[in-house]
N, C-alpha and C positions, 0 to 999 in steps of 0.2 A: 436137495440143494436149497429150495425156500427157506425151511428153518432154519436154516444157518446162520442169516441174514438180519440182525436186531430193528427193530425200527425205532430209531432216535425221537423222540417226543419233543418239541420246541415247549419252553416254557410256556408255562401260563399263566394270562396275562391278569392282573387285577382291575376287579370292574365295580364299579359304584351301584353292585346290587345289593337289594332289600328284602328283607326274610322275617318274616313272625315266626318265631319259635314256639311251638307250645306246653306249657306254663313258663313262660319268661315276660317278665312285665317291659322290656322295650324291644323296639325294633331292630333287627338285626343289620348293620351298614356296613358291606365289605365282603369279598369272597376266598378263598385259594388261600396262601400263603397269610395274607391280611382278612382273616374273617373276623368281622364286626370290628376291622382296626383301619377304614378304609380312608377317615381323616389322618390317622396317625402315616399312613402310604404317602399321604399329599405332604406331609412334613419330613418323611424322609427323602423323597426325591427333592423337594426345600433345600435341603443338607446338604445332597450329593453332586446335584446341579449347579457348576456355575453360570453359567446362559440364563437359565433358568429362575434362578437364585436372582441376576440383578433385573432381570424384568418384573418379577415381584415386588423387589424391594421401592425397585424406583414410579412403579406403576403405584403402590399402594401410597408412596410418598404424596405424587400430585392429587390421587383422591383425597390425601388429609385435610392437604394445602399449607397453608401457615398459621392463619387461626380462624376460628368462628365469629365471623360481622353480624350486628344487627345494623339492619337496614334502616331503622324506621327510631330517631330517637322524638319525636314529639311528645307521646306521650311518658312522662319523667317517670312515673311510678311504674310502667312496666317495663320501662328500659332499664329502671334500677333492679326490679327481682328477676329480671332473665341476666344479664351480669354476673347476679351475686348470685345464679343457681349457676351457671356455664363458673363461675371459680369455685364452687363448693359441689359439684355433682355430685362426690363423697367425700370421706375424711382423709383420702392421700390423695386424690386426682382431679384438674380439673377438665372439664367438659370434652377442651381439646386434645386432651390426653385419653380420655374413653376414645372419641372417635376416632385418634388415630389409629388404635388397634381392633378396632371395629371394621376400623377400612382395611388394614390387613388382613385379618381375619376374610373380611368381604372376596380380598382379592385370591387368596392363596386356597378358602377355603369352600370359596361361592355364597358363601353365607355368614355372620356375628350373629352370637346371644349376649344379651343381657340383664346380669342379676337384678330385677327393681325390688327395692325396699318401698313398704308402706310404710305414712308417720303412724306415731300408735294408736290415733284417734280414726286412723284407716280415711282420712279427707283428702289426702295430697302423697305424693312422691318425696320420697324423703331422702333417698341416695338411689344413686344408678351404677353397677360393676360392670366391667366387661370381666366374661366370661369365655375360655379357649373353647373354642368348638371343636375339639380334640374331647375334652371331656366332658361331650354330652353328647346321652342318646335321647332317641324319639320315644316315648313312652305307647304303648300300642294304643290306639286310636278308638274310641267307643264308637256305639251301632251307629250314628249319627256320621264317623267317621270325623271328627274332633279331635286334636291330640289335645287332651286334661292332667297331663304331667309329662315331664321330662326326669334323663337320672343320671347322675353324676357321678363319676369316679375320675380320680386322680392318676390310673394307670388301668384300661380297661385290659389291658391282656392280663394283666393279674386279678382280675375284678372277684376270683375267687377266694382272694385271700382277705382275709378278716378290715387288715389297714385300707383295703381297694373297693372294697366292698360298695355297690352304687347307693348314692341317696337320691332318692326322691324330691324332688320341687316341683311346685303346682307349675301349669305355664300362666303366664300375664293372663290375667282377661278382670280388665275394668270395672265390671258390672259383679264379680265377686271377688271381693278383695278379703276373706277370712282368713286365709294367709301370709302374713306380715312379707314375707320372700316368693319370687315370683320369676319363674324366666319366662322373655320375650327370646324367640329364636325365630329369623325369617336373613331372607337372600335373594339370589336370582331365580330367576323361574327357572325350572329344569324340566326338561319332558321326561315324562316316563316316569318320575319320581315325586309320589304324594305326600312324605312328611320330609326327605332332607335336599339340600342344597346343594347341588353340582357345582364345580368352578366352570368357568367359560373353555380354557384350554383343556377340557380333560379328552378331548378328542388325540393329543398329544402326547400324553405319559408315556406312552409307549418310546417316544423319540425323547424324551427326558429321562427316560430311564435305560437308554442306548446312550446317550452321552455321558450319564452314571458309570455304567459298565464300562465304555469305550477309558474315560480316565484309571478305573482303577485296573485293565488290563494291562495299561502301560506302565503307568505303577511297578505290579509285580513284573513286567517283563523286563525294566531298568533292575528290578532288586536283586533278579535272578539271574543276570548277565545277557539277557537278549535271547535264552535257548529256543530252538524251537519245538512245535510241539510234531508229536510223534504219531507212526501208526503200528499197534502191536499187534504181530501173530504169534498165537505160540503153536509151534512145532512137533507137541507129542500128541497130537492124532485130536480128534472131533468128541468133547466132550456131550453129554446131555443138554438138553434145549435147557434145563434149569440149572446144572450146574452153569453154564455159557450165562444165564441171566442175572446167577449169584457172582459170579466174576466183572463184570459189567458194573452191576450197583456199586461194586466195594471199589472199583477204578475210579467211576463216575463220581461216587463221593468221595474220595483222596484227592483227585486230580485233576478233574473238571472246574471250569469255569473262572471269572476274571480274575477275582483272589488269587489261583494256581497258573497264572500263564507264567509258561515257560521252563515249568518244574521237571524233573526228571522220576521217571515210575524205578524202583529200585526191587528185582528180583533175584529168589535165593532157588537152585535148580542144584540132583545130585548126579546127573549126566551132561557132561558137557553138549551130547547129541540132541538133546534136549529142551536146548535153551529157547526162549522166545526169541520172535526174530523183532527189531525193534527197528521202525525204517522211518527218519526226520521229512518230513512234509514239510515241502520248501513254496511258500507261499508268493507265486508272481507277483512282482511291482505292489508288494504289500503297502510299501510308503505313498504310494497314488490311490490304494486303497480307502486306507486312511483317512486320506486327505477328502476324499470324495465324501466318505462317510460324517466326516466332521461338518463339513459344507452342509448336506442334508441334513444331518440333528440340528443345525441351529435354524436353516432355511423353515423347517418345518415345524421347530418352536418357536418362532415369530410368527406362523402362521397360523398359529396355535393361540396364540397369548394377543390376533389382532393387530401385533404393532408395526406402525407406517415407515418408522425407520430407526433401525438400530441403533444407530447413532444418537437418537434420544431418548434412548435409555441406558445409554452408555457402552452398550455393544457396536464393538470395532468389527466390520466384517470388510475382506479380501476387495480392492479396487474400487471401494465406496470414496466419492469424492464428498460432501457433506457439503454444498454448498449453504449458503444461507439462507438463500429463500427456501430451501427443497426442506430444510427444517422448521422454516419458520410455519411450511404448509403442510410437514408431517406432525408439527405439533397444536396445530389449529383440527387435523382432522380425527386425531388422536385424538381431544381435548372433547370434542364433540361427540366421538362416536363411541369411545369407550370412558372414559373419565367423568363426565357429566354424568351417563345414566346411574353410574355407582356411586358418584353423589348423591344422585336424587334418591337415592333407594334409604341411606344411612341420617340424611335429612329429613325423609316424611318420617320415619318411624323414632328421631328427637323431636319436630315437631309434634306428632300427635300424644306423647308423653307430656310435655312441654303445658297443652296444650288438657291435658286432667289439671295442673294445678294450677289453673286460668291465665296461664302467661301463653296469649298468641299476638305474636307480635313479628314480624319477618326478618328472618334471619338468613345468612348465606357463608358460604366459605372464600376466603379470602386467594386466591390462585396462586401460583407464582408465574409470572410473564416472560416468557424469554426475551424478550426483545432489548432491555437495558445489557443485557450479559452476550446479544448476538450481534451487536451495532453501535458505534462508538457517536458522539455526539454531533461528530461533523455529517455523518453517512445521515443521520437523522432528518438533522438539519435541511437538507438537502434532496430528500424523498417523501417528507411529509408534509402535510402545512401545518399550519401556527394551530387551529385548534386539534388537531391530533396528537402532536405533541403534547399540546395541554393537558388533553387527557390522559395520554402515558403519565403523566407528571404531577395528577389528582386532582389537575385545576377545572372550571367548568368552561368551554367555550366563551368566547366573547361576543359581546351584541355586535349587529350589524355595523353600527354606527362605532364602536368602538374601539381600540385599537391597543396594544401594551403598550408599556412606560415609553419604551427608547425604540416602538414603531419594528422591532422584530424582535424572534424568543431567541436571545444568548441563554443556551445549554451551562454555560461553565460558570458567566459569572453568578456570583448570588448578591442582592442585596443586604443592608446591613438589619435588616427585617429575618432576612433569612438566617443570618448569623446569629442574631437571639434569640431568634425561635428554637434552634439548633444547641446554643449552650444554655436556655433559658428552661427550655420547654424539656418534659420529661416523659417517657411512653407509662403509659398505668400498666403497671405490673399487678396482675392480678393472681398471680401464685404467689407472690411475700405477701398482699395486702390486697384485703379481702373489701370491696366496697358495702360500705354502712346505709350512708343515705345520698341525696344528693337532690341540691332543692338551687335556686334561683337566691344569690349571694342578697339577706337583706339586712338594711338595720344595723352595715356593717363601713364602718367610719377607716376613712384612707387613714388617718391618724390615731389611732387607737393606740395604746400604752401597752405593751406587749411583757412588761415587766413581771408580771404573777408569771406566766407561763414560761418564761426563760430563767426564775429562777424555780421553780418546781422543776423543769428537767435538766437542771443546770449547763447550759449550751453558754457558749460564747458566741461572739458574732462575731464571722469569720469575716465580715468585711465586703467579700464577692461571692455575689451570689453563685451557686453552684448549681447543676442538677441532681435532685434525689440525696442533698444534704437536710440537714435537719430543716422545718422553718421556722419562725418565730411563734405561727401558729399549731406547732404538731406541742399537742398536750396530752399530758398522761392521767390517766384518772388516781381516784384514792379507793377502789376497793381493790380485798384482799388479793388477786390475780394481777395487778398493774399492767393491764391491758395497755400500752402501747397508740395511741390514734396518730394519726396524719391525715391534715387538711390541704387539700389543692384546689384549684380553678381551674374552669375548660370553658373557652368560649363557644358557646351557640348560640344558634338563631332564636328570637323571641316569637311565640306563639302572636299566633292573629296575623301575620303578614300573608298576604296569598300571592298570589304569582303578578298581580298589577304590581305589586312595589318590589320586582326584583328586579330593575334597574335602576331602582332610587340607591340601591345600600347591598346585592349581593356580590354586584360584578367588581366592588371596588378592590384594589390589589390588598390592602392590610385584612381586609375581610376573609376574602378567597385564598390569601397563604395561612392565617390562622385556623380557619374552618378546615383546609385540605390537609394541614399537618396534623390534626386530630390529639394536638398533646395536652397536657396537665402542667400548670403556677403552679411556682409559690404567690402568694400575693406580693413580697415584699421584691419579686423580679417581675410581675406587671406594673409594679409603680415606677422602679427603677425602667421599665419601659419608658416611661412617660416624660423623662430625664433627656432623650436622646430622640432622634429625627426618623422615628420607626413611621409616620404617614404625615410626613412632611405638607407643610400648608393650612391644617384644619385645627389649628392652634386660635387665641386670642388675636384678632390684628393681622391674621395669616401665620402666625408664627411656627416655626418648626417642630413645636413640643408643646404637649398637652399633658391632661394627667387621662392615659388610657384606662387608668380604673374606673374611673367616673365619668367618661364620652366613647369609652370603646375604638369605636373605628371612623367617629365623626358626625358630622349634623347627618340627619337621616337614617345613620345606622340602624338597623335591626338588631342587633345581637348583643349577648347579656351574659354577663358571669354567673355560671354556674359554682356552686360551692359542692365538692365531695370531700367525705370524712370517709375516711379508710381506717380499721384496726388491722396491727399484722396475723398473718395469716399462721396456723397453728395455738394461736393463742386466741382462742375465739371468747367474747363476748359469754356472761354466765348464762345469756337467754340470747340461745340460739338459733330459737324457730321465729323469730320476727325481729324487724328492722329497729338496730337501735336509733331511733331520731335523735335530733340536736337535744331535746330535751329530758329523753335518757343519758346520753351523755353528760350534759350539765348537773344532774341528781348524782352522780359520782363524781363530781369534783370537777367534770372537764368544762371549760370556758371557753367557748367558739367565739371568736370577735362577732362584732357587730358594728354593721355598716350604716353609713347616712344612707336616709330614703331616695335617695338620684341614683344608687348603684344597680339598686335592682330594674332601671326601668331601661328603656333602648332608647337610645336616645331620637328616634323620629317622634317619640310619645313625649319628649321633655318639652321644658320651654322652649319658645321660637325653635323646636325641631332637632333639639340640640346642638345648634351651630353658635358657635362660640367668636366665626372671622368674620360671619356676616348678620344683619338681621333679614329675617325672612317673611312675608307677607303673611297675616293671620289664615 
């Protein structure tokens, strides 16, 4: 009676082990079904999961953020070549674009690689790829226990075919650089595992890969009519324990599993007396089954994946009310406990890159804030004080003694400061146009004759100013390539001021809205500024208008026009490993204006302090 009795085997599960083969030059990552395919396992349940699917997606999202900030522009020369490496990291992508699939990569896979290219002189970093961590393996590790190469295929389950065949690359290490190609590969820590990267939820696959199966059983159970499944005896007597085990396999793979729910087993017999007995398994309150089962695959991948609340990340779960504070505290602790550390991990290791080609200089990722998108302006108004809103809104607190224009912060209206800054001002786009140089506007005359350069690119003057139109000064050169240039302005603060003189000139409002808007002139819409009542008062006489190109923001002001030149992007420059200065530019044809000597200075450094309504004591 024992033998009779088959014992059913539950699947088996796949697990992020690790195996030296020997004579095979990398490490083996993957078991069972997925042997040495165990990232490509973490992209298929990617695929099959959608619970799964959008906490990835949205989770890898806020580690991207929106773009890469440097923190720190004082010094001009390395805030111009960290710029111009973050829009040039290679020749299709730039900076923010590696890291976002780095941070996917980070999140879906535990870990990103990436391709570094040396320049050819082997002194500096010359491009940086991201690389799928699907295809790479760990290369077996020397006595020392180092891994000295990595190997690459494009489809490792085929890696024996000629086209899949792996290659080899050195991994990164600084200190030998003979290898013009170089991969860096790192992640999170993982126990138990000495060369590859675990994801954070792999304690969960199991339950992502039950909400896998659980959809496509339904699936077929809709395609097939709803049948149920069955229990077969057959009736002409007790074969052999191996025939019984060869009948079994050949059932088992026809008609087993989520693909086959529902299907019917189809027998051919030549006695009626014969026949198998075939009896339908009628499954209790299957639909609360279900339902229970659905509940626990997602309960247990969010418990899986960390996250504080569904709802921000866009999973709707059963009787969740979503209030606004409950998110605003699901995504502060979210933000903290899991978001942040996977920043820090994809930031130190572009820092210390960064960081071979002598650019250290601090950098950060720009977030996105829920708070504009979870509370309307009155709710604000109304829970916050004057400088927390500020700060939502990029402004910097105000001194003790100080106070806004009209004595409280109107959310709605704007000033007519803000309305030109708005059609005035333009964001730098740094994927069409790539920044060249950018130096402190000198030697460069509010009136200047702009006539060479408007008819060399032949523009008309459209009259009103626009953003991101041509401007009088974008000139085009005369060598063979007709590289393209555009000139803008960005106001910032002037070197040498320290923190004693930042209630003489930082808190004033035309300051702190030009500085917190971070945009880019034309010049011929900062004079046009200077036409209209954008910091009314600090005029001649008191009067309402000034020429803001040559006083900025008023007597005392700190802050001083920067000049950048941009060429468009794809069309680079014939020498490309160093900055073209104004004066490369000028040897091809191109003519940057040139300013009176008052522009370049801030006006607390000019006469009498700059102040134009009053005289002020020496």
């Amino acid at each position: 009676m024992k033998d009779r009795l088959q014992a059913i085997q539950l699947t088996n599960v796949v697990q992020p082990t690790v195996k030296e083969i020997p004579h095979q030059d990398w490490v083996q990552y993957g078991d069972n079904s997925y042997k040495n395919l165990y990232p490509t396992y973490l992209v298929d349940l990617y695929n099959n999961s959608a619970t799964h699917a959008a906490i990835v997606n949205a989770t890898a999202a806020m580690i991207a953020g929106e773009e890469l900030l440097v923190d720190n522009k004082e010094d001009l020369s390395k805030y111009v070549d960290i710029k111009k490496f973050f829009a040039n990291i290679n020749s299709k992508e730039t900076a923010h674009e590696v890291f976002t699939k780095a941070a996917f990569d980070l999140k879906l896979q535990g870990g990103f690689a990436l391709n570094i290219i040396w320049s050819k002189d082997r002194t500096r970093i010359a491009e940086i790829y991201h690389l799928p961590v699907e295809q790479l393996r760990v290369g077996v590790p020397d006595e020392n226990n180092r891994v000295q190469d990595y190997y690459i295929s494009a489809d490792w389950s085929q890696y024996r075919k000629k086209e899949y065949a792996p290659r080899r690359v050195a991994a990164f290490n600084a200190n030998d650089r003979r290898e013009a190609s170089q991969i860096l590969y790192t992640g999170l820590y993982s126990p138990a595992m000495e060369v590859y990267h675990t994801p954070d939820y792999v304690a969960s696959t199991n339950w992502i890969e039950i909400d896998s199966l659980t959809a496509d059983y339904h699936l077929n159970n809709i395609a097939n009519g709803f049948s149920g499944s069955y229990f077969i005896n057959f009736a002409n007597g007790i074969p052999t324990k191996e025939e019984r085990e060869r009948i079994e396999r050949q059932i088992t793979k026809k008609f087993t599993g989520a693909n086959n729910a529902g299907k019917f087993v189809l027998t051919f017999t030549e006695d009626g007396q014969e026949k198998p007995e075939i009896i339908p398994i009628q499954v209790s309150n299957a639909d609360k089954q279900y339902t229970v089962l659905n509940e626990l695959c997602i309960q247990n991948i969010m418990i899986g994946h960390r996250v504080t609340s569904p709802m921000l990340l866009g999973v709707k779960t059963e009787g969740q009310l979503g209030g606004r504070n409950e998110l605003t505290q699901a995504y502060e602790l979210y933000m903290n406990t899991v978001i942040k550390p996977y920043q820090n991990v994809i930031l130190k290791t572009f820092k210390r890159l960064l960081a071979i080609n002598d650019i250290v200089i601090p950098f950060s990722i720009q977030n996105v804030s829920p708070i504009n998108s979870l509370f309307g302006s009155d709710v604000l108004k109304d829970v916050l004080t004057q400088d927390e809103i500020r700060e939502q809104a990029g402004y910097e607190p105000l001194e003790k003694d100080e106070v806004s224009v009209t004595g409280e912060v109107e959310l709605k209206k704007k000033s007519l400061l803000d309305k030109l800054i708005a059609e005035y001002g333009e964001e730098e786009n740094l994927e069409e146009w790539q920044l060249l140089d950018a130096e402190i506007a000198e030697n460069e005359h509010e009136d200047f004759d702009f006539e060479y350069n408007l008819e060399k690119l032949e523009l008309a003057s459209t009259g009103r100013a626009m953003p991101n139109a041509n401007s009088e000064q974008d000139g085009q050169s005369q060598q063979e390539h007709k590289t393209k240039y555009r000139v803008r302005y960005a106001y910032v603060k002037g070197k040498g001021f320290g923190a004693r003189d930042k209630k003489s000139g930082s808190s004033r409002e035309f300051c702190e809205k030009m500085m917190a808007a971070g945009k880019i002139y034309r010049k011929e819409d900062i004079i046009r500024m200077g036409s209209q009542a954008v910091n009314a008062g600090w005029g001649l006489n008191g009067a309402d208008t000034y020429s803001i190109w040559k006083f900025k923001g008023g007597g005392d002001c700190m802050h001083l026009w920067e000049r950048r030149i941009y060429a468009q992007a794809g069309e680079k420059p014939s020498n490309a490993d160093r900055l073209i200065s104004t004066t490369k530019a000028r040897s091809e044809g191109f003519q940057p204006t040139v300013n009176e000597q008052e522009v370049p200075v801030a006006p607390k450094n000019m006469k009498n302090r700059g102040f134009v309504n009053k005289i002020m004591p020496e």
